[in-house]
C-alpha positions in Angstrom: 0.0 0.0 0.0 3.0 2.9 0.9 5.4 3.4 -2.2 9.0 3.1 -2.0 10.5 5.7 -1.0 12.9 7.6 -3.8 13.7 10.8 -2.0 17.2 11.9 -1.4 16.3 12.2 2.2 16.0 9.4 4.9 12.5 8.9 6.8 12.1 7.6 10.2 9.0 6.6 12.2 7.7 5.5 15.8 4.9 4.0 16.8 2.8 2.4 19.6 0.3 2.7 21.9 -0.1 5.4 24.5 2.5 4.8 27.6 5.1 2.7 25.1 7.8 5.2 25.7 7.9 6.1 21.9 8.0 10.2 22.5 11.0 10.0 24.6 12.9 7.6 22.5 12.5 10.3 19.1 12.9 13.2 20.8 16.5 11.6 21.7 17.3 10.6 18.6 16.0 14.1 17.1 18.3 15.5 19.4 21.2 13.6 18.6 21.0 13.8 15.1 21.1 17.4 15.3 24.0 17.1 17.7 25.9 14.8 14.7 25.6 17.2 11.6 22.1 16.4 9.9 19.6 18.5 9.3 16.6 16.9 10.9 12.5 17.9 11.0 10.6 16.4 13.9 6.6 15.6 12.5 4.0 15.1 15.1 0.6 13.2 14.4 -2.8 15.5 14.6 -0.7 18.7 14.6 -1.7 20.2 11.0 -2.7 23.9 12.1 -5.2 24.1 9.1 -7.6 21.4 10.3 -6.5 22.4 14.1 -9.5 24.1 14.6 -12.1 21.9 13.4 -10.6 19.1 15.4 -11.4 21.1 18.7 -14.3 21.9 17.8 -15.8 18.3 16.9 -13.6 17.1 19.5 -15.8 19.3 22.0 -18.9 18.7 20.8 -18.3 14.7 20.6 -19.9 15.2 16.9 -17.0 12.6 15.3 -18.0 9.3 13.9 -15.5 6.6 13.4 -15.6 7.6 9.6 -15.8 11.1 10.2 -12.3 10.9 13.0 -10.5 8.7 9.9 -10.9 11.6 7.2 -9.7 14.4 9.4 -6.9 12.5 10.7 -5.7 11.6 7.6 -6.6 15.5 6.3 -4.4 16.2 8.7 -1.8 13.8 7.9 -1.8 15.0 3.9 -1.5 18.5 4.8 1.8 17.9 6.9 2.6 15.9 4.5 2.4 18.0 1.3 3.6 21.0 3.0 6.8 20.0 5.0 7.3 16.2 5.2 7.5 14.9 1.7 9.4 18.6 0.3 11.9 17.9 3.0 12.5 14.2 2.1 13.1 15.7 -1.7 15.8 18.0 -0.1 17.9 15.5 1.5 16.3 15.6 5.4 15.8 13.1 7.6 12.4 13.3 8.9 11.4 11.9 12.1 8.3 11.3 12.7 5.7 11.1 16.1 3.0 8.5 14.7 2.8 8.0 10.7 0.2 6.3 9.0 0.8 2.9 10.9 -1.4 4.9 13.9 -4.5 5.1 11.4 -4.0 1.5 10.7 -4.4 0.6 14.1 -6.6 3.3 15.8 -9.5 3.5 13.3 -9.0 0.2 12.7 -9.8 -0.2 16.2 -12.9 1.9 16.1 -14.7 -0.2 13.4 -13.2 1.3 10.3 -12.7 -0.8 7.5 -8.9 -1.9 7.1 -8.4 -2.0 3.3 -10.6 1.7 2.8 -7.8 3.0 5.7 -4.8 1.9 4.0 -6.0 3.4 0.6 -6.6 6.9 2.1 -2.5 7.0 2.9 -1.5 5.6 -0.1 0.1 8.7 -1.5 2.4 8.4 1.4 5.9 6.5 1.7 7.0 3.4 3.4 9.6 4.6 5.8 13.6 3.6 6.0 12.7 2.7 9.5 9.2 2.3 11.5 9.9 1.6 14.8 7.4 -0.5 16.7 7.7 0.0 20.7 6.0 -3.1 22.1 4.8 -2.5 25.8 2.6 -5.3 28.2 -0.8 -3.7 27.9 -1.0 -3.1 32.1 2.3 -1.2 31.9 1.1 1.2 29.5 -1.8 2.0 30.6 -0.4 2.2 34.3 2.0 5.3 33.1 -0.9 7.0 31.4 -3.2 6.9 33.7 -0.7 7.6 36.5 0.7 10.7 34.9 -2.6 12.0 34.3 -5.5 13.2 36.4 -7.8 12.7 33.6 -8.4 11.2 30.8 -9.9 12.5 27.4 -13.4 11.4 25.9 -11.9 10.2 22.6 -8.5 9.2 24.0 -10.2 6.3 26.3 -12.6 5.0 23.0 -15.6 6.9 25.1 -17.2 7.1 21.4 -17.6 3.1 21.0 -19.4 2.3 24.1 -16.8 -0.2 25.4 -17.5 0.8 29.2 -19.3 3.5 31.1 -16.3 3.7 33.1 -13.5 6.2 31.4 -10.3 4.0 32.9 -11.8 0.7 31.8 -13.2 2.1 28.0 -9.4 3.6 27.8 -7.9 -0.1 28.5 -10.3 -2.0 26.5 -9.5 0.6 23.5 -5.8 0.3 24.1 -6.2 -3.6 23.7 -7.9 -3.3 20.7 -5.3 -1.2 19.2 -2.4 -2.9 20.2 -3.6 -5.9 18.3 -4.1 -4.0 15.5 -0.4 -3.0 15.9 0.8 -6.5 16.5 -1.0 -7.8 13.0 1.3 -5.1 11.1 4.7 -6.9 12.1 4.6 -8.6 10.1 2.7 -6.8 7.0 5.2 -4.0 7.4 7.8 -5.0 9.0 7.8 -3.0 11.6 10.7 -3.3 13.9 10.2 -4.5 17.2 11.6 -2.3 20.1 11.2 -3.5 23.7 9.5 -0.4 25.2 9.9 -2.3 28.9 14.0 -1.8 28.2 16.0 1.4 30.2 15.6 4.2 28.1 19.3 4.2 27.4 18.9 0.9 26.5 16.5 1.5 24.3 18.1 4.2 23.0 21.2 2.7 22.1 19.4 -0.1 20.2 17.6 2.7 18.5 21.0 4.3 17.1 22.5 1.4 16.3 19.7 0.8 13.7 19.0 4.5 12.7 23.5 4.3 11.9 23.0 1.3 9.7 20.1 3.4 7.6 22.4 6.4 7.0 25.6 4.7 5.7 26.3 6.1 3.1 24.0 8.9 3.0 24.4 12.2 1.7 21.7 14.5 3.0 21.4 18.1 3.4 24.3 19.4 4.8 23.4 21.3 8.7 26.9 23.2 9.6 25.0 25.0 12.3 23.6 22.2 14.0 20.6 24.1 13.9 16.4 22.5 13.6 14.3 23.3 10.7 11.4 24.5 10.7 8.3 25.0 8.3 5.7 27.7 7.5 2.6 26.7 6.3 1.2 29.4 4.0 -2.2 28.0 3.7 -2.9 27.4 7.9 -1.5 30.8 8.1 -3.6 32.7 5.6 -5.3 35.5 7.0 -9.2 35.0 7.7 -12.0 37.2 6.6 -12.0 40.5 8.6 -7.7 41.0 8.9 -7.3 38.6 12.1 -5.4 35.5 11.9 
């Protein structure tokens, strides 16, 4: 379903459900690329500023439908994806990403959304040079979420599919369901397995050692200053009717 990818730059992607440790593990390797001379763009999932807006406001008025949460997800997604991911790759960047399109796979897939009809919405997209899968016990993951958080959200916990009145429970009984959605795509992407249980610096050095193997070899964009990059998008930043942004 994802192309090949034939960019000049290298793209890199985590995944896993909420409370695998994921987050921590990019943001080091962001950090350290940067550190060894490549210029680098960190990508977040549901973080388009054009659909931004919209998502709050469904979000807040619990108006989303399985259906309806898929499209904008994956409007997000394209956006981010025609305006800085994809015209980085062409420049020679290594793009690391929070979430890709393995997290529609799983979480709408989860929800009741048809699999194949999923995968064809992100096939404009790339397979990436590394998708790394951080595989956490269900229990442990939940535990750090819901013990770093006072609350939970509605759509978070899968409050939408009627899994349990209760907010903690609906939240684990989601989680399940998307972990074996993430488990099935092992294999069918080859995700690589990272144990999300491990030390951090463990995990971290595993991490490396596979992102060094990618990038032999590679000639990306050269980053003399060390310094992040970071991308405009003319369209979310258009200003509205009336002269305010």
């Amino acid at each position: 379903m994802l192309r090949k990818n034939d960019t000049k730059g290298k793209l890199i992607v985590v995944e896993g459900i909420d409370g695998s440790g994921k987050s921590t593990q990019i943001d080091l390797l962001y950090k350290w690329l940067l550190r060894a001379g490549y210029s680098a763009y960190f990508s977040e999932w549901n973080s388009s500023a054009l659909v931004k807006s919209t998502t709050r406001t469904a979000k807040k008025s619990k108006s989303f439908t399985p259906t309806t949460f898929s499209i904008l997800h994956c409007t997000d997604f394209a956006d981010r994806w025609e305006n800085s991911i994809y015209p980085l790759l062409k420049a020679g960047v290594i793009v690391l990403a929070d979430r890709y399109a393995f997290t529609a796979f799983a979480r709408d897939v989860a929800r009741g959304v048809d699999p194949e009809w999923v995968r064809n919405m992100y096939s404009f997209a790339i397979m990436p040079d590394a998708a790394l899968y951080f595989s956490v016990p269900l229990d442990v993951a939940v535990g750090r979420i819901t013990g770093a958080r006072s609350s939970l959200k509605y759509y978070e916990a899968g409050m939408d599919l009627g899994l349990s009145d209760n907010i903690n429970e609906s939240f684990k009984l989601f989680q399940g369901k998307i972990l074996n959605e993430y488990d099935k795509m092992v294999d069918e992407f080859g995700l690589t397995i990272i144990d999300g249980t491990k030390p951090v610096k463990d995990q971290q050095r595993k991490v490396r050692s596979i992102i060094k193997k990618i990038l032999v070899g590679f000639e990306g964009l050269p980053n003399p200053n060390k310094m992040p990059i970071s991308v405009t998008n003319i369209q979310a930043d258009k200003p509205k009717k009336g002269g305010s942004k």
